[in-house]
C-alpha positions as CSV (number, residue, x, y, z in Angstrom):
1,X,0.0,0.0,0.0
2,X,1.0,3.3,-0.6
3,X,0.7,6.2,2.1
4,X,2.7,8.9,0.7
5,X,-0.7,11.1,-0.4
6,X,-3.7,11.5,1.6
7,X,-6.4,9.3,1.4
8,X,-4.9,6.4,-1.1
9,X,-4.0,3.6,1.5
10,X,-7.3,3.8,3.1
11,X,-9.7,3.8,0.5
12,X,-7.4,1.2,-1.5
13,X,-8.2,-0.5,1.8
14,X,-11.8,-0.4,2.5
15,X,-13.1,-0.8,-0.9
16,X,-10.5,-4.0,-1.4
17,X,-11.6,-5.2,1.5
18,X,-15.5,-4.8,0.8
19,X,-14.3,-7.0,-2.1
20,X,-12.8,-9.9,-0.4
21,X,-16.1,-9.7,2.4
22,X,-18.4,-9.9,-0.6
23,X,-16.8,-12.7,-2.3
24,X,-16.2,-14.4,1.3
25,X,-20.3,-14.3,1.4
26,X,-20.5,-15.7,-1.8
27,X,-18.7,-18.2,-1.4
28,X,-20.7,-19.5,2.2
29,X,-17.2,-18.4,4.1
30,X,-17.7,-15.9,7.4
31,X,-17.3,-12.4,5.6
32,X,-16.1,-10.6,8.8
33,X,-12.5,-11.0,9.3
34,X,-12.3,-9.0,6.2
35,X,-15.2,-6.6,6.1
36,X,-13.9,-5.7,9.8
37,X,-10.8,-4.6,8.2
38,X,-12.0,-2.5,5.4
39,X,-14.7,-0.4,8.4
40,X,-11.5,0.0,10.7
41,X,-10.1,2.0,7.8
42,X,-12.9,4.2,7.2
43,X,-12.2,6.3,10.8
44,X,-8.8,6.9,9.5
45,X,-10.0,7.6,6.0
46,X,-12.0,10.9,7.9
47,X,-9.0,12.2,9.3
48,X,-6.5,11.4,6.2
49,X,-8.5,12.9,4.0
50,X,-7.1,16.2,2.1
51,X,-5.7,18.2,3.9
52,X,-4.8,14.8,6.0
53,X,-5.0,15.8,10.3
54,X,-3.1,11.8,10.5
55,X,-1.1,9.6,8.5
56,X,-0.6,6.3,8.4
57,X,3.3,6.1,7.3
58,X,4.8,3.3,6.4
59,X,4.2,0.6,9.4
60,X,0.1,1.1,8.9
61,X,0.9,0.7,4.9
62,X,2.7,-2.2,5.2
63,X,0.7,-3.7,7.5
64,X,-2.5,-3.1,5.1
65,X,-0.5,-4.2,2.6
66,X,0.9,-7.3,4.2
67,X,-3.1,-8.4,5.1
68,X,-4.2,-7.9,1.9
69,X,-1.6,-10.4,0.3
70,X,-1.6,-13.0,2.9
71,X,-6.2,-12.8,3.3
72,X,-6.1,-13.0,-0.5
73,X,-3.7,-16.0,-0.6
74,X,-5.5,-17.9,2.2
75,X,-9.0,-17.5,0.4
76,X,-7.5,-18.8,-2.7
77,X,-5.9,-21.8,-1.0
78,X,-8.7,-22.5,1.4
79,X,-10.4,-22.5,-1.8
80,X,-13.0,-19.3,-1.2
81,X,-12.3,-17.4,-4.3
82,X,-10.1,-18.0,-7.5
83,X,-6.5,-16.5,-8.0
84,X,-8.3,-13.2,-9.8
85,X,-10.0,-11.9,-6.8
86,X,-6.8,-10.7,-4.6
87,X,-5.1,-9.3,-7.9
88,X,-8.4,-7.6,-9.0
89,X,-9.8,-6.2,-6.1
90,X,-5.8,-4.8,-5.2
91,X,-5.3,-4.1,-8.7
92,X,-4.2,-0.1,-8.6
93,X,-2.1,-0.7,-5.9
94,X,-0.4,-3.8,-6.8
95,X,0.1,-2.5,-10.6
96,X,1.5,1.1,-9.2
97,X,4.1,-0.8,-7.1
98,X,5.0,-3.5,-9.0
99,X,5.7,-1.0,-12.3
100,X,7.2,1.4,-10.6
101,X,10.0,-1.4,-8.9
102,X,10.7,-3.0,-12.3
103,X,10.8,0.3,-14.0
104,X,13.7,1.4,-10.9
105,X,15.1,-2.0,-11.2
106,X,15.6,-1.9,-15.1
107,X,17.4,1.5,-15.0
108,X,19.6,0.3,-12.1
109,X,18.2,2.3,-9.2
110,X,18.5,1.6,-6.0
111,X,15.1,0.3,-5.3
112,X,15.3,0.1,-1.5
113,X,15.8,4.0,-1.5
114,X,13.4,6.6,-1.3
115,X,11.6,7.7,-4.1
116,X,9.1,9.5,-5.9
117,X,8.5,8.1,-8.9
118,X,5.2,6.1,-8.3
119,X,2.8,6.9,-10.8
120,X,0.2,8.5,-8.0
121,X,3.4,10.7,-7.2
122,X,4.1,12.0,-10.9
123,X,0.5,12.6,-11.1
124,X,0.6,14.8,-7.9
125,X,3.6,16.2,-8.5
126,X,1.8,17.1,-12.1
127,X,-1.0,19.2,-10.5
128,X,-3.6,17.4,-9.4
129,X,-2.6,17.3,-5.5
130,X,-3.9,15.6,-2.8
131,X,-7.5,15.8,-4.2
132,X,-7.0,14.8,-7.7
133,X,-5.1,12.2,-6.9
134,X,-7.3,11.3,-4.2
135,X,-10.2,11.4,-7.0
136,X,-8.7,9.1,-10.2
137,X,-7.0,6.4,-7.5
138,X,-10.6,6.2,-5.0
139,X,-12.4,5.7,-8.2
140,X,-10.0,3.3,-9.5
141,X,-9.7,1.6,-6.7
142,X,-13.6,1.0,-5.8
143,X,-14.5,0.2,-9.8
144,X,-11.8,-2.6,-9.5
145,X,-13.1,-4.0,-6.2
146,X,-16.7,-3.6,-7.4
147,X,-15.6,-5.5,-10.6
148,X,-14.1,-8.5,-8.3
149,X,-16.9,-8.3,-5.9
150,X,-19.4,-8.3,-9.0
151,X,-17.9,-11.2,-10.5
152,X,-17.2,-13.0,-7.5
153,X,-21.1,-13.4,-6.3
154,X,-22.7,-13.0,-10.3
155,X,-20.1,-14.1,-12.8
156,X,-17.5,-16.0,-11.4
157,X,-15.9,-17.2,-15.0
158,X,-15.4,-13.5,-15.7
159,X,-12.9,-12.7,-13.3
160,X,-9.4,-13.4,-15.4
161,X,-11.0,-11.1,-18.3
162,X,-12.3,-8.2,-16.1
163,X,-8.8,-8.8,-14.8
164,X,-7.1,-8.0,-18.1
165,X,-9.5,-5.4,-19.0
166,X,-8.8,-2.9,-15.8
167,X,-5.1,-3.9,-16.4
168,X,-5.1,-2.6,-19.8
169,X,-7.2,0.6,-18.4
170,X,-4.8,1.4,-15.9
171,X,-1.8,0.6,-17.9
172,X,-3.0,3.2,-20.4
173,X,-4.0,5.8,-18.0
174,X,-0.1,5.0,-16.3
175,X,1.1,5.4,-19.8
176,X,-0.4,9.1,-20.1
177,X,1.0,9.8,-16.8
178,X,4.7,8.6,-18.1
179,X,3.7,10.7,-21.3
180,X,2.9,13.9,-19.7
181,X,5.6,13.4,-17.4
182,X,8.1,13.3,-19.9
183,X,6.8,16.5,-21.6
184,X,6.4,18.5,-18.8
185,X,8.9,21.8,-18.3
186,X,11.5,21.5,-16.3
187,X,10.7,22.8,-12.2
188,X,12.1,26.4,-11.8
């Protein structure tokens, strides 16, 4: 998960989480565990909102993060939802992390530095702040889990092409945000 602007980790959180409680249902599993963690974001989400009065840092992000691999792993073991869920339902968050690290590792970076080179930071750093960054990664984030969630209780054989679908939606809009990056003037 990433913390570093306001609001991201916790609504990647909550509406992830919605995902893996709805699919839990669906599946005749105990929904709680997971929808417990999505509503103990949303207090935080009030306070991190833009301008943020908390943060989370790293240790919360991690933490989220952590729980939303090893949940989505167990339910695909213990056989409650197929390997798509976890990746869909995470999908901005996973793809934002896992491009940006390759991206660092292919040009020889240090990877374990800090950084701010994550798309949601160019995107910031491009003008849209806190709130506009806020906006395109919130709705992101919910249509993905809403997508797994849908196709987890309605169409279940769906899941590995919505997958690819929002993949190729967020690689494109990533690929606008390396495009503008690139053009943009030079900071004063």
């Amino acid at each position: 998960f990433m913390d570093g602007s306001d609001g991201l980790a916790a609504s990647a959180a909550i509406a992830g989480f919605a995902a893996y409680a709805m699919a839990a249902h669906a599946a005749g599993a105990d929904p709680a565990p997971f929808a417990l963690i999505g509503v103990a974001c949303v207090p935080f989400l009030a306070v991190n909102l833009p301008p943020a009065r908390m943060f989370m840092g790293d240790v919360g992000a991690v933490t989220l993060g952590f729980l939303a691999a090893v949940l989505g792993v167990a339910g695909v073991v213990g056989g409650i939802w197929p390997a798509w869920l976890p990746l869909l339902a995470f999908a901005v968050p996973i793809l934002d992390a896992t491009l940006t690290l390759a991206r660092r590792a292919w040009r020889r970076e240090r990877v374990f530095e800090a950084h701010k080179v994550h798309y949601y930071q160019r995107f910031h750093q491009m003008g849209a702040g806190h709130a506009g960054t806020l906006a395109l990664y919130a709705t992101l984030a919910i249509g993905t889990a809403a997508t797994a969630a849908g196709c987890a209780l309605a169409a279940p054989r769906l899941g590995w092409a919505a997958l690819g679908a929002w993949m190729i939606v967020i690689a494109a809009l990533f690929a606008a945000i390396d495009y503008h990056w690139r053009r943009r003037s030079p900071p004063p």
